[in-house]
C-alpha positions, 0 to 999 in steps of 0.5 A: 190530480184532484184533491179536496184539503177540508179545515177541522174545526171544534165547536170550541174552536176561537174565531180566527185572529186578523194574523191567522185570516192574512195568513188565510189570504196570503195562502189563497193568493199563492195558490190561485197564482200558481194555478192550484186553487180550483175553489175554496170556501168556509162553511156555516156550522153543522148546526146549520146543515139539513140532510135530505133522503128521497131513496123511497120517493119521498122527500124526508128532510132532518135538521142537522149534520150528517155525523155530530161528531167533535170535529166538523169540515169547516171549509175547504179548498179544492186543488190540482196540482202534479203530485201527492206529495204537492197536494201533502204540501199544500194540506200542511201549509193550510192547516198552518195558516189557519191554525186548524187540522186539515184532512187531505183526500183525492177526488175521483173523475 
């Protein structure tokens, strides 16, 4: 089973502590030994994003997030594991090394 664990950050969110990036490190490392972690990576701020729409043939492109929202995906990491209740595990230990709210979903195919 796949799942996708996205980190919930806020624009006000702090940078993350030296502690809080080994505790980062430390749980990309278990993962990735334990053959868990498919991939994992942060990402810029919406502010950043471009969303791209060619459904009537033509490319039209407008800069910025899909949703403005609060609360924005600020990276994620991608799983296999056995179980739901690993992966819940895992969410739960993410959002506690990078002190930030993760949301855990299953992927299809």
């Amino acid at each position: 089973m796949r799942f996708l664990i996205s980190v919930i950050a806020t624009k006000t969110s702090p940078a993350h502590t030296p502690e809080e990036i080994k505790a980062i490190n430390d749980f990309n490392d278990k993962i990735e030994d334990a053959g868990q972690r498919l991939f994992a990576c942060g990402m810029e701020s919406p502010d950043s994003a471009f969303v791209f729409d060619y459904r009537t043939g033509k490319s039209e492109s407008v800069p910025g997030p899909l949703n403005a929202t609060a609360e924005y995906a600020s990276g994620f990491w991608i799983v296999k594991v056995d179980s739901l209740e690993t992966a819940k595990q895992l969410a739960a230990e993410g959002s506690a090394a990078c002190n930030r709210k993760t949301e855990l979903r299953p992927l299809h195919g």
